[in-house]
C-alpha positions in Angstrom: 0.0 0.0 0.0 2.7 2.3 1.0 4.3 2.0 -2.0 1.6 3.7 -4.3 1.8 6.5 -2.1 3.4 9.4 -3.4 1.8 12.3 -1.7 4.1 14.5 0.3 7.2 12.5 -0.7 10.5 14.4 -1.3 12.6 12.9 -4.5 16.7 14.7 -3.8 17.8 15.7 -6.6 20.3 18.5 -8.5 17.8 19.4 -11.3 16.6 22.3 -12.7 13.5 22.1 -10.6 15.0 21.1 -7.9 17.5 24.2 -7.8 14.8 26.9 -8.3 13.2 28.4 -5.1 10.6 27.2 -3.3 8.5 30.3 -3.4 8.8 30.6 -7.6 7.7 26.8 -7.6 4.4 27.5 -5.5 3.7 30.7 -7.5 4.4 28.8 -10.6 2.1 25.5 -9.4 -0.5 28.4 -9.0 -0.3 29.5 -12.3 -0.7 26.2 -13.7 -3.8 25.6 -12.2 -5.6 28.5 -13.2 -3.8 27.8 -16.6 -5.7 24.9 -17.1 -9.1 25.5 -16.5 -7.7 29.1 -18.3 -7.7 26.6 -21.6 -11.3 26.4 -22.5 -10.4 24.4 -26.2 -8.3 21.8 -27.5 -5.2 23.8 -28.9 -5.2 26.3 -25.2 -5.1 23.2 -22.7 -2.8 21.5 -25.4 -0.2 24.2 -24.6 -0.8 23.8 -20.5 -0.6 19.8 -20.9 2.6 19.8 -23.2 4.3 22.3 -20.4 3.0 20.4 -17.7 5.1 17.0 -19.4 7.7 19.4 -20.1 8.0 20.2 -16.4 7.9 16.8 -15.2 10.8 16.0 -17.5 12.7 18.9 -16.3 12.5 17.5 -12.7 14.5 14.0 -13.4 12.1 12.4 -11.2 11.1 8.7 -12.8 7.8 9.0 -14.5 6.5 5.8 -12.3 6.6 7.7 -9.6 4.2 10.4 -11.3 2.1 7.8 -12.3 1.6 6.5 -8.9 0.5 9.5 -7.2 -2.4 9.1 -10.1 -3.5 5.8 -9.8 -4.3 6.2 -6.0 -7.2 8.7 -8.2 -7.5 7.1 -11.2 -11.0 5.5 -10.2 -12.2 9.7 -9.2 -10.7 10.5 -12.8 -12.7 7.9 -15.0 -15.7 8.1 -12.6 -16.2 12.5 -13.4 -14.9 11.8 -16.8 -17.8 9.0 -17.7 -20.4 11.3 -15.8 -19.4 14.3 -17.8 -19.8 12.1 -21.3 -23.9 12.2 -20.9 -23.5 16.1 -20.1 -23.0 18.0 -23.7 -25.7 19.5 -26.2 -26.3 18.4 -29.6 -26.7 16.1 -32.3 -26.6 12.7 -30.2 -23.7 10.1 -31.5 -25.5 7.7 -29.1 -28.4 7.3 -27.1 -29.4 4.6 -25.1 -32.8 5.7 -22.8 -32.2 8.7 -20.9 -28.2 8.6 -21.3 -27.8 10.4 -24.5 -23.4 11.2 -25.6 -23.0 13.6 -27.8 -19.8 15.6 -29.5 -19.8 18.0 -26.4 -20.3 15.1 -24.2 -17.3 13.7 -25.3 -15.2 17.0 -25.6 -16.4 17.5 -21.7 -15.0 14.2 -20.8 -11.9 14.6 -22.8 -11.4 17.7 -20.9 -12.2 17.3 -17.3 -9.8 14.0 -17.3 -6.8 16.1 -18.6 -7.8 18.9 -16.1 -7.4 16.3 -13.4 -4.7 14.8 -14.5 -2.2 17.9 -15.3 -3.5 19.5 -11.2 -1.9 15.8 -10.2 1.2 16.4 -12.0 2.0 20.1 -11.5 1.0 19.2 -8.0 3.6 16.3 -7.5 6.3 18.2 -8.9 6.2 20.1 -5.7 6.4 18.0 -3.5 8.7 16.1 -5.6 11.2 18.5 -5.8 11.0 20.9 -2.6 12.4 19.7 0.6 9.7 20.2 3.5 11.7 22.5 5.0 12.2 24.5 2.1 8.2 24.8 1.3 7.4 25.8 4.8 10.0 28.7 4.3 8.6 29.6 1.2 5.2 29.8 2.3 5.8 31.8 5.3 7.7 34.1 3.1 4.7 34.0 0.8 1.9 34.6 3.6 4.0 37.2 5.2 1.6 40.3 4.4 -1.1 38.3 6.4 1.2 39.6 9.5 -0.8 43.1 9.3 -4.0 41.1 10.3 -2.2 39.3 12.8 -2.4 36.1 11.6 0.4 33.7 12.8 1.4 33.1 9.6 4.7 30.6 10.8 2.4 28.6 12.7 0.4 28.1 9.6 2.8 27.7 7.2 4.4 24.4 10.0 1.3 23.0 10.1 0.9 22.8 6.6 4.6 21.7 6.2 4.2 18.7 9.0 0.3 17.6 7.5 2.1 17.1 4.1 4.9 15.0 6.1 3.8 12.8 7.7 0.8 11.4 5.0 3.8 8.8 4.3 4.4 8.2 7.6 0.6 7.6 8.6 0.3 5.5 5.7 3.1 3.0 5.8 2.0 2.7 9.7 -1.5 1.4 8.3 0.3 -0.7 6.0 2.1 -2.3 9.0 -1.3 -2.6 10.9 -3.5 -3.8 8.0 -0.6 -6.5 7.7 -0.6 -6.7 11.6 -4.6 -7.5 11.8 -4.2 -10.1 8.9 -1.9 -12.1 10.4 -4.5 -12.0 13.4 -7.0 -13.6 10.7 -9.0 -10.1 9.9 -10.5 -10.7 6.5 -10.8 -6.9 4.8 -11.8 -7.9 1.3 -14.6 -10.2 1.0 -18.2 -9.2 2.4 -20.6 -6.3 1.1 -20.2 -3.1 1.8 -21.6 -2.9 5.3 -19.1 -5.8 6.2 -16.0 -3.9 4.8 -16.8 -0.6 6.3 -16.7 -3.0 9.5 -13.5 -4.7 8.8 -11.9 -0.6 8.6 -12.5 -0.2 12.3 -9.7 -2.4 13.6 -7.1 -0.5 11.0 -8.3 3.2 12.3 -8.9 3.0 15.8 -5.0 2.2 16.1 -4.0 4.6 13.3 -5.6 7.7 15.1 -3.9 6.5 18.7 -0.8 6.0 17.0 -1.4 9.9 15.0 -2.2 11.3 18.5 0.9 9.4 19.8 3.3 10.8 17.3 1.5 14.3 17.7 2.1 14.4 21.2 6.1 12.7 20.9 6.8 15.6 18.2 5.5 18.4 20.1 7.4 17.3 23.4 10.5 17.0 20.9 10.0 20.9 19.8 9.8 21.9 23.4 12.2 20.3 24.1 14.6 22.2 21.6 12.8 25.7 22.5 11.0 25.9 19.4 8.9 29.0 20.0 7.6 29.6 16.2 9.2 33.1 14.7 9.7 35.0 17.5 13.5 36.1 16.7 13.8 32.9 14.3 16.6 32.9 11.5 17.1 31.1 8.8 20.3 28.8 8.2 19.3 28.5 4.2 18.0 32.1 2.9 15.7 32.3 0.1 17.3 34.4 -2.8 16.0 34.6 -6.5 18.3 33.7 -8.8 18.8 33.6 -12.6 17.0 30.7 -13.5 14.3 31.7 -11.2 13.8 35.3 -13.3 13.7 32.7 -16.5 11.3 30.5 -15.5 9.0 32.9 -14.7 9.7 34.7 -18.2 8.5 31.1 -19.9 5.9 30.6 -17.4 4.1 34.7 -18.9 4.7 33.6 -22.4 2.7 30.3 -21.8 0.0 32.4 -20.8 0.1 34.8 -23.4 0.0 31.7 -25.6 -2.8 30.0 -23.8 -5.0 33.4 -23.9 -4.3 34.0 -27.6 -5.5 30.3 -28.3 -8.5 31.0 -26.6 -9.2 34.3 -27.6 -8.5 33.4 -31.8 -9.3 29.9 -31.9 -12.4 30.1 -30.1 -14.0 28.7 -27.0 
């Protein structure tokens, strides 16, 4: 189980991507995703799905490890796709009672799948790419204006940081307990629904005590090291733009000048 899980893992590496600051990469990862729901026909969210592949070659990260943060989703992905199939106006190409797919049908289907699928991408990239450490500095650096309103923007940016962590860790530990409760003689795959919604109990009940039990070990562990959040907090690694940072973003605005001219000429 643990192995399909790529959420929240961090891939070292000396890449391009893996060079570039944090804080470009979010803003970037941002721009993406507006980007592709930007692309409202087939040449605009061409141009946001061939940058999205170019990215992910860019980070020398291996391209199974892309595809396994998708399949964990892949059911979500076919499951809106096949619902958005009956959902189009026109001439039907097919009709079977109520359920009617049309040309639209099809070009909504076609469309919502690649939407999912790039957001998974550009999304894994991220994490792929960007140490924990190094996103919660950048998003502390990013939410710093919040500060006026008084919002603890350090504490937010840690929690985010440590939620995003430990999804791996909480994981493989119900990979050891599912494995645990088998070799008790738990049966988690046969039965209706009812009975495998059952069988779940025995795996959760011991993965939240064992959440609350790291909770409670990591927070003794930050007092223990006078962590108190940003009060006079420096940073041993400064964020700088570079370069390749000023470049990226200059690619980045001309595929969205590119993806606004393809929907602005070629039509919606």
């Amino acid at each position: 189980m643990v192995s399909n899980i790529t959420l929240g893992q961090y891939v070292p590496g000396k890449s391009f991507l893996h060079r570039m600051d944090a804080r470009v990469k979010i803003v970037l990862i941002i721009a993406f995703i507006v980007l592709v729901f930007v692309g409202q026909n087939y040449p605009a969210l061409g141009i946001v799905v061939v940058s999205v592949l170019g990215v992910m070659a860019f980070s020398n990260v291996p391209v199974k490890l892309y595809f396994k943060s998708l399949r964990m989703i892949i059911f979500v992905v076919i499951l809106t796709a096949g619902l958005n199939l009956f959902y189009g106006r026109g001439e039907p190409l097919w009709q079977f009672g109520f359920m009617t797919i049309t040309e639209a049908g099809i070009t909504n289907a076609v469309f919502i799948a690649l939407r999912i699928i790039s957001l998974i991408f550009i999304s894994s990239v991220l994490t792929f790419t960007t140490s924990p450490t190094d996103l919660t500095d950048a998003l502390e650096r990013l939410m710093k204006p919040l500060k006026v309103l008084h919002i603890s923007v350090h504490e937010i940016a840690m929690m985010m940081s440590i939620a995003l962590r430990f999804i791996p860790t909480l994981v493989d530990e119900l990979d050891k307990i599912k494995k645990a409760q088998m070799a008790r003689g738990a049966d988690f795959d046969t039965g209706g629904l009812a009975a495998k919604a059952k069988s779940m109990v025995p795996l959760l009940v011991p993965l939240f005590i064992s959440a609350f039990r790291r909770a409670d070990e990591l927070a003794m562990a930050m007092e223990a090291r006078c962590y108190r959040g940003d009060i006079n907090r420096t940073k041993m690694k400064k964020l700088e733009y570079r370069k390749n940072d000023y470049i990226t973003f200059g690619v980045v605005t001309g595929v969205t000048v590119l993806v606004i001219l393809s929907r602005i000429f070629l039509g919606v």
